[in-house]
C-alpha positions as CSV (number, residue, x, y, z in Angstrom):
1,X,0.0,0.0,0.0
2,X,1.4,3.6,-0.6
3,X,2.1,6.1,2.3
4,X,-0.5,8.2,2.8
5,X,-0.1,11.9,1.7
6,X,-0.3,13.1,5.3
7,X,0.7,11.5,8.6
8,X,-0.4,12.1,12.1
9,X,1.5,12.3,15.3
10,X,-0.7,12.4,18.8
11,X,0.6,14.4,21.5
12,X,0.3,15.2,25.0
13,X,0.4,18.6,25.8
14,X,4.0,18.3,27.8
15,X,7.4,20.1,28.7
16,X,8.7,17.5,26.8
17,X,6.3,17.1,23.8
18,X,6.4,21.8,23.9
19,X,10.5,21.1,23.7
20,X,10.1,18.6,20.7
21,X,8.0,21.3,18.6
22,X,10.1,23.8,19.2
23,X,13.2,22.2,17.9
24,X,11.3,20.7,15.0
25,X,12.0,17.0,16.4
26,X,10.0,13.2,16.8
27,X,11.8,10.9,19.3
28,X,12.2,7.1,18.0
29,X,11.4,5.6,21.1
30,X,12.3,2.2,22.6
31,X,9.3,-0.6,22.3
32,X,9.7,-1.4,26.1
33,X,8.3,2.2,26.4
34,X,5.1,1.2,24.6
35,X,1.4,0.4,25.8
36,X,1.2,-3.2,24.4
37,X,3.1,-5.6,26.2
38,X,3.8,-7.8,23.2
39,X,5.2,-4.5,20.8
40,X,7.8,-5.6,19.3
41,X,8.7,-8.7,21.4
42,X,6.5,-10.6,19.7
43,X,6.7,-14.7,20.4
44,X,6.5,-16.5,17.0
45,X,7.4,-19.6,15.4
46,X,10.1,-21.1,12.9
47,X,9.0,-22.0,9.6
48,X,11.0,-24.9,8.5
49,X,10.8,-27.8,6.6
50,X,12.6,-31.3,7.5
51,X,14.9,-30.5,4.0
52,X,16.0,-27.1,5.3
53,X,16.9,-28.8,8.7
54,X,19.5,-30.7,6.7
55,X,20.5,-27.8,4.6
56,X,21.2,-26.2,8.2
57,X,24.0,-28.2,8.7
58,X,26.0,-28.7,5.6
59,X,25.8,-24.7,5.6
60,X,27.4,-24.5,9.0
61,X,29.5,-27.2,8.0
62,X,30.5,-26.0,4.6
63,X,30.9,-22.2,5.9
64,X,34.0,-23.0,7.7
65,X,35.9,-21.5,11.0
66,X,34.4,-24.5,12.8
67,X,36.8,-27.0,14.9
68,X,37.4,-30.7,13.1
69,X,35.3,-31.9,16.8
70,X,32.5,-29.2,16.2
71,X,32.4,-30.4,12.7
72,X,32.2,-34.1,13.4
73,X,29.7,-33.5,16.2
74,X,27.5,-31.5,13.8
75,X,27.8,-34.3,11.7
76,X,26.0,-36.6,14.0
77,X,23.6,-34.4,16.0
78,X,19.8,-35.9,15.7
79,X,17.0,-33.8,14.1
80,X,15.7,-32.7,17.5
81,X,19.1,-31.7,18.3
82,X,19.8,-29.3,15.6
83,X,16.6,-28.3,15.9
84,X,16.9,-27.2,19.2
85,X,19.9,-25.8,17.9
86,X,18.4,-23.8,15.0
87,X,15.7,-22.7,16.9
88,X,18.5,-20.6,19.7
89,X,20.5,-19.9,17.2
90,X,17.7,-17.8,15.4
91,X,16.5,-16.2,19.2
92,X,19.7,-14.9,19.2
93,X,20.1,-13.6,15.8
94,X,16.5,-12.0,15.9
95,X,17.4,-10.6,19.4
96,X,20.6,-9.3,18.1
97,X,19.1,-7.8,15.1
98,X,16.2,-6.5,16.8
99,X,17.9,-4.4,20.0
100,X,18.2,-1.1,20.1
101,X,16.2,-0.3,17.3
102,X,14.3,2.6,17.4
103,X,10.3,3.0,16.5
104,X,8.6,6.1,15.9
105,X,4.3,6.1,15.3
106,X,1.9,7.6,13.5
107,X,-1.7,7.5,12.2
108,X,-3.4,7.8,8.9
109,X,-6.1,9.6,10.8
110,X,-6.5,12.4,12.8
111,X,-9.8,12.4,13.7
112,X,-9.8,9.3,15.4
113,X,-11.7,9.5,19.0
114,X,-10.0,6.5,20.2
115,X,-6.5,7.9,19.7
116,X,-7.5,11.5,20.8
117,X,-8.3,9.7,24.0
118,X,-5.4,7.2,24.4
119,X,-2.5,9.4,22.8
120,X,-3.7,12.8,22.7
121,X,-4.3,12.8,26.8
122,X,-8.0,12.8,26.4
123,X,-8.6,15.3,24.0
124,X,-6.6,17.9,26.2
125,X,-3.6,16.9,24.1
126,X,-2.9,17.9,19.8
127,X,-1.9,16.4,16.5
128,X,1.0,17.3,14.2
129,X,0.5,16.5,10.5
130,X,3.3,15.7,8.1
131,X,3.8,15.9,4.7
132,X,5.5,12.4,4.0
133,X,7.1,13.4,0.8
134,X,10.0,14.0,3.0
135,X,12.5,12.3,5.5
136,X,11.9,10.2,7.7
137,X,8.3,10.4,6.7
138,X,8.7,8.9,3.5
139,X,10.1,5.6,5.3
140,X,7.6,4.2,7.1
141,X,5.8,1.1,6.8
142,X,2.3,0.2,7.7
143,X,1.6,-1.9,10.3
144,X,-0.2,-5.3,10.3
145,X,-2.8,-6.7,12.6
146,X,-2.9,-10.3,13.0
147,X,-5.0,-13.0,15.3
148,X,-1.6,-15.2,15.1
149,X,1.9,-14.8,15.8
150,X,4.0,-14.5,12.8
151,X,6.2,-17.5,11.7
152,X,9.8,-16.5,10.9
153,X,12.0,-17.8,7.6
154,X,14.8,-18.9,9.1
155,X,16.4,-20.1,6.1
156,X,16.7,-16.5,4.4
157,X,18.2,-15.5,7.9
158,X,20.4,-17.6,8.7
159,X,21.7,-19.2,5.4
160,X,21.3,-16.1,3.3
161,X,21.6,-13.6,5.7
162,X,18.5,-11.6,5.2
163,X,17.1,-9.9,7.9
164,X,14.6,-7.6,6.4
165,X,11.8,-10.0,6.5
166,X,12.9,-9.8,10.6
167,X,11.8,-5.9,11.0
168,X,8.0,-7.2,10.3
169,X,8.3,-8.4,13.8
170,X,8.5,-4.4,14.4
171,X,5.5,-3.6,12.1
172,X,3.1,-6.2,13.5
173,X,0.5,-6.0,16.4
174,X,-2.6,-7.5,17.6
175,X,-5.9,-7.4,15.9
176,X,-7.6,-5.3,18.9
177,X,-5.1,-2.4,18.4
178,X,-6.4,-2.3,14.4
179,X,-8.1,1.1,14.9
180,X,-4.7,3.4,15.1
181,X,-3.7,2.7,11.4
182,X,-0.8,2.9,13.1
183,X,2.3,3.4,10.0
184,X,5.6,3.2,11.8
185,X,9.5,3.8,11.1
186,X,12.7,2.3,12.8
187,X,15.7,4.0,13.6
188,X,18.9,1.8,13.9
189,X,19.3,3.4,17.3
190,X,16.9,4.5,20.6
191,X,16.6,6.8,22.4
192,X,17.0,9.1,19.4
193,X,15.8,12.8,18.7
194,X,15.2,13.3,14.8
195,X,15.4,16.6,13.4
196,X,12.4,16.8,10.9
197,X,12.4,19.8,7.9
198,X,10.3,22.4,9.1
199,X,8.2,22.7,6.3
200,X,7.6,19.0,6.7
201,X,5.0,19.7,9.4
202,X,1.6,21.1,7.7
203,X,-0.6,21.5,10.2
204,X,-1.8,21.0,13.8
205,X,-4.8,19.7,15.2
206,X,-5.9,20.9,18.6
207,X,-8.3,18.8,21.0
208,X,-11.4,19.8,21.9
209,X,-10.8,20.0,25.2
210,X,-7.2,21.9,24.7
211,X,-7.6,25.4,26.8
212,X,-7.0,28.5,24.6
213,X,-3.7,29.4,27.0
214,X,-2.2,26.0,26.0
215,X,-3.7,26.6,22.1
216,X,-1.7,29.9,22.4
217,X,1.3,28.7,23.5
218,X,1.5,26.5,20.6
219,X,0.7,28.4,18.1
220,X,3.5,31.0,19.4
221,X,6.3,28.8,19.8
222,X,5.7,27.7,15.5
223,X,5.2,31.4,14.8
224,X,8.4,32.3,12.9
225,X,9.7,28.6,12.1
226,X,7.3,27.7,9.9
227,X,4.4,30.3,7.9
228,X,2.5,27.4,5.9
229,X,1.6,25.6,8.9
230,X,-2.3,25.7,9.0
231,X,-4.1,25.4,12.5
232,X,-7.6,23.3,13.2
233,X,-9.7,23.9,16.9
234,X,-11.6,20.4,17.1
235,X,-15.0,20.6,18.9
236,X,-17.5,18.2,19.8
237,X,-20.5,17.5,17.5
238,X,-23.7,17.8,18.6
239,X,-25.4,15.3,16.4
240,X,-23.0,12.4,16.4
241,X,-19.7,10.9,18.1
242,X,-17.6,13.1,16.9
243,X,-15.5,16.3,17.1
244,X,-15.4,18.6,13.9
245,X,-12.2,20.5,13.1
246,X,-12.5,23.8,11.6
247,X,-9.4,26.0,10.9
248,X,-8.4,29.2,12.3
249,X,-5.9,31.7,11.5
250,X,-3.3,32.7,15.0
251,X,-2.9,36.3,16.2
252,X,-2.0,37.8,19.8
253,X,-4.2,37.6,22.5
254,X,-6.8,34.7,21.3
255,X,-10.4,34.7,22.4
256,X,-12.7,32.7,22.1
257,X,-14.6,34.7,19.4
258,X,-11.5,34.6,17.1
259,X,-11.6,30.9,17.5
260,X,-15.4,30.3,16.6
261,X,-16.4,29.1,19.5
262,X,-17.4,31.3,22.1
């Protein structure tokens, strides 16, 4: 599927997430930081046939810088053996592969009530939107959700040392958490800050239950950095579930009859 046009980040209104704005940055975060216990930890299974089993060990065999005794003892380890083997042997690789990677989120959607609640600290919070025509936008990867835990081709792993197939283990979560449209991209290191290009960000959404004083505060800090950026006040419908965004243009001193909805 191609990347969406726009991508959504949802924020907390924080020292930390004010900080970010201001120097034009999105944190790739570790997965133990995350909300789902299984993120990115994922248990799964090896997909292997009796034939690759074998192929296993005339690779390792073949591949050299083993001892003549590891060699001969490879030779006349049982099936369950190597199996058990193969099976550590790819932990360790995946685990290997896998640490320290970094993983930032975002959303096809911003005007999701579900996410306002969960990331956008109950509608108190906001929403940056990107134009993913640029970097690191332009790398991310949709997520899949899945009732089963992925099974993993060893053989492109360990004999031809592909691991690409490995970073789905990043992009994959549980069916119940289907309603973020959650596209994600991975750092090769975390804790990291990522400086964005300011005219990257588009646009902000504000909660509908952000106070004008915090609405302000944004909207002063991006004054100057960035004069394309378009700003949305979300409130709540009165006719459905749902909040309606309508745009708004910043100046000093904002009231509530500058914003619509006084």
């Amino acid at each position: 599927m191609d990347i969406p046009v726009r991508l959504y980040k949802y924020e907390s209104f924080s020292t930390q997430s004010l900080a970010n704005l201001k120097n034009g940055q999105i944190y790739f975060s570790l997965p133990s930081q995350f909300n789902d216990p299984f993120d990115c930890s994922l248990p799964f299974s090896l997909d292997l046939s009796q034939e690759f089993i074998e192929h296993f060990r005339d690779s390792f065999i073949t591949r050299g810088g083993l001892s003549d005794i590891a060699i001969e003892q490879l030779k006349v380890m049982g099936k369950s053996e190597l199996l058990s083997m193969l099976q550590k042997k790819t932990q360790e690789s995946i685990k290997t592969y896998i640490t320290g990677k970094g993983v930032s989120c975002f959303s096809k959607d911003f005007n999701n009530l579900l996410m306002w609640s969960h990331y956008g600290q109950k509608h108190t919070g906001f929403c940056l939107e990107f134009n993913s025509s640029y970097e690191p936008f332009n790398k991310v990867k949709q997520v899949k959700y899945v009732h089963k835990f992925p099974k993993i081709d060893a053989e492109e792993m360990l004999i031809n040392s592909n691991y690409e197939h490995v970073l789905e283990l990043l992009h994959t979560k549980g069916k119940p958490w289907e309603y973020e449209n959650e596209w994600r991209c991975i750092h090769a290191e975390s804790p990291i800050a990522y400086t964005y290009p300011q005219e990257s960000l588009t646009g902000v959404y504000f909660g509908s239950e952000m106070d004008l004083a915090s609405i302000e505060i944004i909207c002063l800090i991006l004054q100057g950095q960035n004069s394309n950026i378009k700003f949305w006040r979300g409130t709540k419908c009165n006719d459905n579930f749902g909040i309606e965004f309508k745009e708004f243009f910043y100046s000093s001193h904002l009231s509530a009859i500058e914003l619509g909805v006084a």
